[in-house]
Backbone as JSON Lines, residues from 0, in Angstrom:
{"i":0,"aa":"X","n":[1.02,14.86,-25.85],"ca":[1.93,14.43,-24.79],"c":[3.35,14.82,-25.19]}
{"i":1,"aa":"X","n":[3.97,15.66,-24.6],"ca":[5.62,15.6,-24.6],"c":[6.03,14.66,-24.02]}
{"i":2,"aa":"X","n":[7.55,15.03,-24.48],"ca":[8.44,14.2,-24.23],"c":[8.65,13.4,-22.67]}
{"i":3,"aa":"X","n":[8.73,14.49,-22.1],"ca":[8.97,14.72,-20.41],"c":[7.63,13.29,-19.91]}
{"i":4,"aa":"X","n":[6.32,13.97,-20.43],"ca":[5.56,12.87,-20.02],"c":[5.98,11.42,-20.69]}
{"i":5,"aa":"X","n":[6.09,11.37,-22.05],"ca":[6.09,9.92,-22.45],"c":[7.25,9.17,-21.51]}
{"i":6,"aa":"X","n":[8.33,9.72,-21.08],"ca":[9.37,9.39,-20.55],"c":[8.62,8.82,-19.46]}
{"i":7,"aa":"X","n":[8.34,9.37,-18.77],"ca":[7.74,9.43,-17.23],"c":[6.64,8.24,-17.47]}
{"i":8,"aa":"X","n":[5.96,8.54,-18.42],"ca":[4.77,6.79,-18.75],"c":[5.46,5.74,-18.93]}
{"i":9,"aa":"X","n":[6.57,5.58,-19.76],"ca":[7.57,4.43,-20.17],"c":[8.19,4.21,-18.62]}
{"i":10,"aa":"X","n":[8.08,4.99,-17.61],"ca":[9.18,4.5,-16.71],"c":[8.11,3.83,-15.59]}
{"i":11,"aa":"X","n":[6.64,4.0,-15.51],"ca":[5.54,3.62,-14.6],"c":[6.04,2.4,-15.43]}
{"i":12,"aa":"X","n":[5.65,2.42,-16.58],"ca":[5.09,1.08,-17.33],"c":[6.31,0.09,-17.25]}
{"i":13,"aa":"X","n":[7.52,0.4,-17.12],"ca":[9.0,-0.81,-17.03],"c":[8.67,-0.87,-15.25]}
{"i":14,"aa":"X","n":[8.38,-0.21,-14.05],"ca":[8.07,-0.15,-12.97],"c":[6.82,-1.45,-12.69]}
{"i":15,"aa":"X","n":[5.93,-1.05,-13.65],"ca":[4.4,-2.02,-13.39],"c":[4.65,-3.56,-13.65]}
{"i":16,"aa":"X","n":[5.96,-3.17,-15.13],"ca":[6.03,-4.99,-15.6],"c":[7.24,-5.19,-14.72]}
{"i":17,"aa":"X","n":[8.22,-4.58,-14.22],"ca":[9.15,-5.66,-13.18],"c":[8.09,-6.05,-11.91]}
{"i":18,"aa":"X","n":[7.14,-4.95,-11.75],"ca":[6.81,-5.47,-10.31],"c":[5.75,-6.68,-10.3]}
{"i":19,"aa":"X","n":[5.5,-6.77,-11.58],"ca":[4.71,-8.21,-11.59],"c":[5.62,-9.25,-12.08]}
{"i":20,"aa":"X","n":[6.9,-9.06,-12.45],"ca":[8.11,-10.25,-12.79],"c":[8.36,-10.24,-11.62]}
{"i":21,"aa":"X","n":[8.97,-9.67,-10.61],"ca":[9.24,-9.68,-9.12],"c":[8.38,-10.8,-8.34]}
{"i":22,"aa":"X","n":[6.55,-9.91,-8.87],"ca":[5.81,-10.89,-7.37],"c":[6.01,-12.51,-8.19]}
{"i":23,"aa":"X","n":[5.59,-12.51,-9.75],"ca":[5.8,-14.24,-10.05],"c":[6.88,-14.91,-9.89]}
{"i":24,"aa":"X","n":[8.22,-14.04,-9.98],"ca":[9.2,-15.04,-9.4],"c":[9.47,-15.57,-7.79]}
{"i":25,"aa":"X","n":[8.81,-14.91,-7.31],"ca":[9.15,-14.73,-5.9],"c":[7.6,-16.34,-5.42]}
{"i":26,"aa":"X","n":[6.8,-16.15,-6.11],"ca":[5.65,-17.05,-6.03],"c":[5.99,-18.11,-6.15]}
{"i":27,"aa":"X","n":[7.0,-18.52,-7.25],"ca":[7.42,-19.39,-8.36],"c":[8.63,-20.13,-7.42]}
{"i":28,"aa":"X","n":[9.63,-19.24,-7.28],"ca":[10.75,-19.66,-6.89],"c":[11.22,-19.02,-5.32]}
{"i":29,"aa":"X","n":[10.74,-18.13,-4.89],"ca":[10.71,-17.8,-3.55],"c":[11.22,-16.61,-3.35]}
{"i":30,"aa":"X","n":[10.92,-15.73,-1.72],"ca":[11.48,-14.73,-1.84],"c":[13.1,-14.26,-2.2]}
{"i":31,"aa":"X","n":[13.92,-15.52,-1.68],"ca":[15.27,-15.16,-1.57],"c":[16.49,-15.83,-3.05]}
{"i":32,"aa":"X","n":[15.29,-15.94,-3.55],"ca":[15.59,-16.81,-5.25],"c":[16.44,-15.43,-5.6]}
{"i":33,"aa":"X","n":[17.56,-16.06,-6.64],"ca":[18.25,-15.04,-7.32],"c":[17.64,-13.85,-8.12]}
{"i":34,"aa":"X","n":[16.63,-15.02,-9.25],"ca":[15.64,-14.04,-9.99],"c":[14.97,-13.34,-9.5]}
{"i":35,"aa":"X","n":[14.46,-13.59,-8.33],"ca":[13.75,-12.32,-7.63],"c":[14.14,-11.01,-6.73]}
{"i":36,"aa":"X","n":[15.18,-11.63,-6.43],"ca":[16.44,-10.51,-6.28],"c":[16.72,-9.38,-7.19]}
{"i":37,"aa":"X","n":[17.08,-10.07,-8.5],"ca":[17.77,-9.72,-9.77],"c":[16.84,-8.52,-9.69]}
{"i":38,"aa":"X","n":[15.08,-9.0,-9.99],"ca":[14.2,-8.21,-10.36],"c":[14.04,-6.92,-9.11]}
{"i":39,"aa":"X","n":[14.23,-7.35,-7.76],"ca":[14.01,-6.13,-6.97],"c":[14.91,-5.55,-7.09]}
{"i":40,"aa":"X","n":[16.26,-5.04,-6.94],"ca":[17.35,-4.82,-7.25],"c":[17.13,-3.93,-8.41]}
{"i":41,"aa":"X","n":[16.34,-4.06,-9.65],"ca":[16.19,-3.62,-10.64],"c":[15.02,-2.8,-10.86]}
{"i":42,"aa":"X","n":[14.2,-3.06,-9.85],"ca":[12.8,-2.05,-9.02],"c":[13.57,-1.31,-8.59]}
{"i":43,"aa":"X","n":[13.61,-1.22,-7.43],"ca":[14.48,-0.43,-6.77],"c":[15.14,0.75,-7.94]}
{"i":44,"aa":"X","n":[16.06,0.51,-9.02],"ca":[16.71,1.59,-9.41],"c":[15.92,2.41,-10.43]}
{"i":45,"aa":"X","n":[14.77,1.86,-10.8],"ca":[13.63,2.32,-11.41],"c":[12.51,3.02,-10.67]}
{"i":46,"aa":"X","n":[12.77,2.83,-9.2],"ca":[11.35,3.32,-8.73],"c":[12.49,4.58,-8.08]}
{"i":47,"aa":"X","n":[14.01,4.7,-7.57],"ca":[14.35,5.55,-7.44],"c":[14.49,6.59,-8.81]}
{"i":48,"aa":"X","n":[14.84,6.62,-10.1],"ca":[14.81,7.07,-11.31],"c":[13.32,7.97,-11.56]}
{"i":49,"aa":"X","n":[12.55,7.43,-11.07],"ca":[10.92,8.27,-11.12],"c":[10.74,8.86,-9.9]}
{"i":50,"aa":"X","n":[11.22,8.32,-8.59],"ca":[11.53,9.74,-7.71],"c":[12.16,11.05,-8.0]}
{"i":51,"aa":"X","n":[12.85,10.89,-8.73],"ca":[13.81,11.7,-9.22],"c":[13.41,12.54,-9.92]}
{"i":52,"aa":"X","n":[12.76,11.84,-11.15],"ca":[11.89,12.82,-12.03],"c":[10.6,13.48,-11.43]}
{"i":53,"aa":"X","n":[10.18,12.99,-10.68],"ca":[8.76,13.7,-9.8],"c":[9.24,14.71,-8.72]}
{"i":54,"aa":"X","n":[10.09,15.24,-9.29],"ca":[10.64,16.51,-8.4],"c":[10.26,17.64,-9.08]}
């Protein structure tokens, strides 16, 4: 595996664990809770970052 890929696995894998911090806070504390904000907000610039690279 190069580099290019490990990058690209590390960025699914920070993608896979916010998006399950996202759905439990949002379960936990609701959709419009800060923390779950915090966490989409922080999806979001990660799932745009791997668009990016999948060019």
């Amino acid at each position: 595996m190069n580099n290019a890929q490990g990058a690209f696995g590390d960025l699914l894998s920070r993608i896979n664990n916010l998006r399950h911090l996202m759905i439990t806070a949002a379960q936990h504390h609701g959709l419009c809770s800060p923390e779950t904000l915090r966490y989409s907000e922080e999806l979001d610039k990660l799932i745009f970052q791997f668009q990016l690279q999948d060019r």
